[in-house]
Phi, psi and omega in degrees: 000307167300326168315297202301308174311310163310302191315281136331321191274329165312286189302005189258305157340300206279333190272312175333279198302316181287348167264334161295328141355269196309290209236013174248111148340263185334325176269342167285304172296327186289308168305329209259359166290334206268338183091019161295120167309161172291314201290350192268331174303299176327287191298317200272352175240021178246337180277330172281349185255001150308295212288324194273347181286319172307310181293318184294326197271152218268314190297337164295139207274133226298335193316306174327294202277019186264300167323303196301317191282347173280317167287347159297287174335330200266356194283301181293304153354277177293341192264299177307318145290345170306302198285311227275327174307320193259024174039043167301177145261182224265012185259342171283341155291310180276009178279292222276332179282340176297324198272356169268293200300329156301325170297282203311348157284296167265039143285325162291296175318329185271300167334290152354289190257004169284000000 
């Protein structure tokens, strides 16, 4: 129960942030404030939406999805650094280390039940 739930709420994220990428003004302008190029806004939100097709469906295989959590971690990660290099504020480090600690729950979780 706990794995589904961390689970869904992480992919819930990422389609946000990968639809927000796309098609929200202000977050197009804020990436490209951060000194992120369009094509990396891009790439990162056709990557995340990999990344959520990987993780829901049950038949991938965990190596995969092992893969997908390294790269979400790597997602949060560039982001946390990104805001704090661009002296954001410390409450958007801290939306992201909760959003590493939700991941790594359900990453703890899927170990769990294999």
């Amino acid at each position: 129960m706990i794995y589904w739930i961390s689970t869904i709420a992480i992919c819930g994220i990422l389609t946000l942030s990968s639809v927000s990428y796309i098609f929200h003004t202000p977050t197009i302008t804020g990436v490209r404030e951060l000194g992120f190029p369009d094509f990396f806004r891009i790439q990162l939100a056709v990557l995340k939406l990999i990344a959520v097709i990987v993780l829901v469906i049950p038949s991938i295989p965990n190596q995969l999805k092992e893969w997908a959590y390294a790269g979400v971690a790597l997602f949060f990660l560039t982001a946390i650094i990104a805001h704090v290099a661009h002296k954001d504020s410390h409450l958007i480090t801290i939306i992201n280390i909760i959003f590493l600690l939700l991941l790594a729950t359900s990453s703890y979780y899927l170990k769990l039940e294999s």
